[in-house]
C-alpha positions in Angstrom: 0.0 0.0 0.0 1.4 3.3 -0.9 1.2 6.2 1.4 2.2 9.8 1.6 3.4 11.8 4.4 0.9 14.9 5.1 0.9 18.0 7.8 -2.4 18.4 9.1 -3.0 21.9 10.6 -5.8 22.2 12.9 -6.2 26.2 13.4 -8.6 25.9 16.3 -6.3 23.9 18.4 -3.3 26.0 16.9 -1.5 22.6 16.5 0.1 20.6 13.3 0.1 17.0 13.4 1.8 14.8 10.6 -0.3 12.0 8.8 0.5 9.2 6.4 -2.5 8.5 4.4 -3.0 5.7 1.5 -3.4 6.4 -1.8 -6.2 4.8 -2.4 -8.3 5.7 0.4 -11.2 7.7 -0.3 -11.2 11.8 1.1 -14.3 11.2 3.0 -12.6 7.7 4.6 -9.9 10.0 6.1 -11.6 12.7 6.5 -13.7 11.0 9.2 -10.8 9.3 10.9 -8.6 12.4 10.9 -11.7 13.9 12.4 -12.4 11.8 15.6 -9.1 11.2 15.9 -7.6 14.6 16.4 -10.5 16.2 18.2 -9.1 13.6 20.9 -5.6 14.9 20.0 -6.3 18.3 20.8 -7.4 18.5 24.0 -11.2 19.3 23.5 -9.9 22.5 21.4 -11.3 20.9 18.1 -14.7 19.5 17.7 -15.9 17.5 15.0 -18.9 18.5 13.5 -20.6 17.5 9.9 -19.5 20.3 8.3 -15.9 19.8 8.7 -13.9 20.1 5.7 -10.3 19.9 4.8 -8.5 21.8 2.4 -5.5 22.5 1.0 -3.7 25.1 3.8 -1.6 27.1 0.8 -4.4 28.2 -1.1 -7.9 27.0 0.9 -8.8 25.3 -1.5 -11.5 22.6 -0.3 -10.3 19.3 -1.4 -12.6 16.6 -3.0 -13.6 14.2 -0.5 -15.4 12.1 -2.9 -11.4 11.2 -4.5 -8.6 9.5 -3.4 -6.2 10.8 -1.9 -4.0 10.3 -4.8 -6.7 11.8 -7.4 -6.6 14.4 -5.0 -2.6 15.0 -6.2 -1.6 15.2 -2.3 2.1 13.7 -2.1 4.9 13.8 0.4 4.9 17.3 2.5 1.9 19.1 1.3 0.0 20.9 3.9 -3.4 20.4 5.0 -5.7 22.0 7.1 -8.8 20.7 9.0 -11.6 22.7 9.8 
């Protein structure tokens, strides 16, 4: 399984976490695991909701979470932000 290495910024905890995520995985798939998983990572500070998105942190742009990962062209370093 092929991964790549991500930086997941979380502006309400004010806190970066780094990710490896599978290629192949659907957006929504990690999108809902990145979601529980760092509202327990950040102390109560972020709260899931069902309008959480995540996009892409250089530009904002909202990424597709009905893609992969890879059809989504992330790769090794690129910054993320959940929100």
């Amino acid at each position: 399984m092929d991964k790549v290495l991500v930086e997941v910024y979380v502006p309400a905890a004010e806190k970066e976490f780094d990710v490896f995520l599978p290629l192949e995985s659907k957006l929504y798939e990690v999108l809902h695991l990145l979601a529980g998983t760092l509202t327990e990572l950040s102390d109560g500070h972020f709260a899931a909701t069902p309008d959480t998105i995540l996009c892409d942190r250089s530009n904002g742009e909202i990424l597709n979470i009905n893609s992969t990962v890879g059809e989504n062209r992330l790769a090794n370093g690129t910054k993320l932000m959940l929100i």
